[in-house]
C-alpha positions in Angstrom: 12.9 -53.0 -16.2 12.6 -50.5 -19.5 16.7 -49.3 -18.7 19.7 -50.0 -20.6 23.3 -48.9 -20.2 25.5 -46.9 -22.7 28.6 -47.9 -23.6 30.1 -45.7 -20.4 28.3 -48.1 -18.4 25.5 -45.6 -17.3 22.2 -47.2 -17.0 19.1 -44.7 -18.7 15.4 -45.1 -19.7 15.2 -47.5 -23.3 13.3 -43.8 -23.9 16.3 -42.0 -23.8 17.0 -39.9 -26.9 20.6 -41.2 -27.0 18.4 -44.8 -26.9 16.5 -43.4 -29.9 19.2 -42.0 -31.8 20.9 -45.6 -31.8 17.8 -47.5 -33.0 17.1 -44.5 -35.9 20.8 -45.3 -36.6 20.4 -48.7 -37.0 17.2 -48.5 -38.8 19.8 -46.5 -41.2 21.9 -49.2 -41.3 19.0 -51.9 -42.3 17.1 -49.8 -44.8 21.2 -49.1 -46.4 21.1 -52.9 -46.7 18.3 -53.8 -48.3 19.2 -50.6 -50.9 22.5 -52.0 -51.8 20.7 -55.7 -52.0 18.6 -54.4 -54.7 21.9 -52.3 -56.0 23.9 -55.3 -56.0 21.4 -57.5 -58.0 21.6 -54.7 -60.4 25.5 -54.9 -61.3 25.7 -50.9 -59.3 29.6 -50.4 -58.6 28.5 -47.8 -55.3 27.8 -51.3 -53.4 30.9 -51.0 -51.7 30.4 -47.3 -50.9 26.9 -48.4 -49.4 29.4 -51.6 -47.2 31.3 -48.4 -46.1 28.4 -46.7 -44.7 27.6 -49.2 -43.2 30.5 -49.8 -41.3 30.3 -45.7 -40.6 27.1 -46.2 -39.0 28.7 -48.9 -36.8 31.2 -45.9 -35.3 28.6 -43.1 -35.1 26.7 -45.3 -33.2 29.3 -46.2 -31.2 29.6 -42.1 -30.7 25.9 -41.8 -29.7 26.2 -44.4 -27.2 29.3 -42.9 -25.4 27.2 -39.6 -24.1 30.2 -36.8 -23.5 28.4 -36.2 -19.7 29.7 -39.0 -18.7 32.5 -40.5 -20.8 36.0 -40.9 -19.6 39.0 -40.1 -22.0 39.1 -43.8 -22.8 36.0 -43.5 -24.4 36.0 -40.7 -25.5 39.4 -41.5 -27.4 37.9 -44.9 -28.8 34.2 -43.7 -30.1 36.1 -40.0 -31.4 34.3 -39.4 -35.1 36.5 -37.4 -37.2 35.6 -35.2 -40.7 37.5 -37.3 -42.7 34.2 -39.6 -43.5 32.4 -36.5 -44.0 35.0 -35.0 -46.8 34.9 -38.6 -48.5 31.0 -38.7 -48.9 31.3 -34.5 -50.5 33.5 -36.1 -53.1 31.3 -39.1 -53.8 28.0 -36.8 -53.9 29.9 -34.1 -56.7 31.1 -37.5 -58.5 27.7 -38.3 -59.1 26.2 -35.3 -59.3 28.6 -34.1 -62.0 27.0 -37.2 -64.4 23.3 -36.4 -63.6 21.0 -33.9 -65.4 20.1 -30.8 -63.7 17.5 -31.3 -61.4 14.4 -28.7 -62.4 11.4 -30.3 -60.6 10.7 -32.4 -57.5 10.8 -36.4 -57.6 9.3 -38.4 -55.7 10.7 -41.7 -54.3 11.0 -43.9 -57.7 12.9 -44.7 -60.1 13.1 -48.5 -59.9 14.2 -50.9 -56.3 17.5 -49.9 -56.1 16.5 -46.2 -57.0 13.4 -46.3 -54.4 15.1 -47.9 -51.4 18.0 -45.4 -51.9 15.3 -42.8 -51.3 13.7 -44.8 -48.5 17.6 -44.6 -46.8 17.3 -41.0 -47.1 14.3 -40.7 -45.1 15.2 -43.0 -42.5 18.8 -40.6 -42.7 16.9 -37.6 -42.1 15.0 -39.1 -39.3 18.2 -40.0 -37.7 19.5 -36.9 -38.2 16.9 -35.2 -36.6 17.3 -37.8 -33.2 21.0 -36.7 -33.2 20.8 -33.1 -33.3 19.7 -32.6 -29.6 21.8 -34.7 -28.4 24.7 -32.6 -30.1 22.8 -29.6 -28.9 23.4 -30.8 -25.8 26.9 -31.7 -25.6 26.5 -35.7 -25.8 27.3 -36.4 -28.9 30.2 -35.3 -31.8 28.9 -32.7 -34.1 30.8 -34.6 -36.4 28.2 -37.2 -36.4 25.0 -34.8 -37.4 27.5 -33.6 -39.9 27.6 -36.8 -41.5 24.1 -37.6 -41.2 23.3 -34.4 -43.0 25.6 -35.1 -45.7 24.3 -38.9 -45.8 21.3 -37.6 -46.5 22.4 -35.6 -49.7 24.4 -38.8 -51.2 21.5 -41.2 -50.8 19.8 -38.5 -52.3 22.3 -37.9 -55.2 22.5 -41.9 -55.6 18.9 -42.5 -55.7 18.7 -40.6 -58.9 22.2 -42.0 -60.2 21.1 -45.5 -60.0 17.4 -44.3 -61.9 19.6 -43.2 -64.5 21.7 -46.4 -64.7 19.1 -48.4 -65.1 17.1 -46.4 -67.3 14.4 -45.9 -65.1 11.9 -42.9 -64.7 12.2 -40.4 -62.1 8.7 -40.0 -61.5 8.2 -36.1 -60.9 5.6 -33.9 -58.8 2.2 -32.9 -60.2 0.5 -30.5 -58.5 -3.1 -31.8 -57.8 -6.0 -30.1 -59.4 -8.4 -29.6 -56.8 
């Protein structure tokens, strides 16, 4: 009947931003997968870092879906989001920024599969990011969660053009247009 319940058993519209937030989340998730399919066919060792997203994804979901309105200590206990991920993914980001060149121009989404998909992630991250913001706005969700997001964002980022440069691929740049 176009309703669904969150995981404080409240039943909302499938429209519901929290609703939207989840499936922009697990979008994330998918488009995280496919990138580390093409990482992991190319030997990358930052697979596993990509697995742990993933499994990160799994708990701020788990936040989004346990709106603050109407969440009882229990839950609020179990789908808790902490910085700790947050700090982990800043060191990863200056690990690999520290090996890439300075960046001096815009790129655009390329570099090879692995390298392109990262960037893909990123979009699909920023879209997420931008679902989960209100909600935090609003007092439903961790601003833990949008914290991670937005520095999710930044690594794929970061990663896309680490895994261009491992594979000795070209980071196609922006040309402005002659009109």
């Amino acid at each position: 009947k176009g309703f669904s319940s969150t995981f404080t058993g409240e039943r909302r519209p499938k429209g519901d931003r929290i609703f939207e937030a989840l499936g922009a989340t697990d979008e994330l998730s998918s488009a995280i997968g496919l990138a580390g399919e093409f990482s992991s066919e190319k030997g990358h060792t930052f697979v596993d870092q990509l697995h742990k997203v993933q499994c990160m994804l799994q708990d701020v979901g788990s936040n989004i879906a346990t709106p603050l309105s109407s969440a009882r200590e229990a839950h609020r206990k179990r789908t808790s989001f902490s910085e700790k991920p947050i700090l982990e993914l800043e060191q990863w980001i200056d690990s690999y920024s520290e090996q890439l060149p300075p960046l001096r121009t815009f790129i655009l989404p390329s570099g090879g599969r692995s390298s392109a998909a990262l960037h893909f992630s990123r979009a699909v991250c920023r879209r997420a990011e931008r679902c989960v913001v209100p909600l935090v706005q609003a007092g439903e969700a961790d601003p833990n969660v949008a914290k991670y997001l937005n520095r999710l964002s930044d690594y794929l980022f970061v990663l896309a053009r680490y895994a261009a440069m491992k594979e000795g691929k070209e980071e196609k740049i922006y040309i402005k247009p002659e009109l």
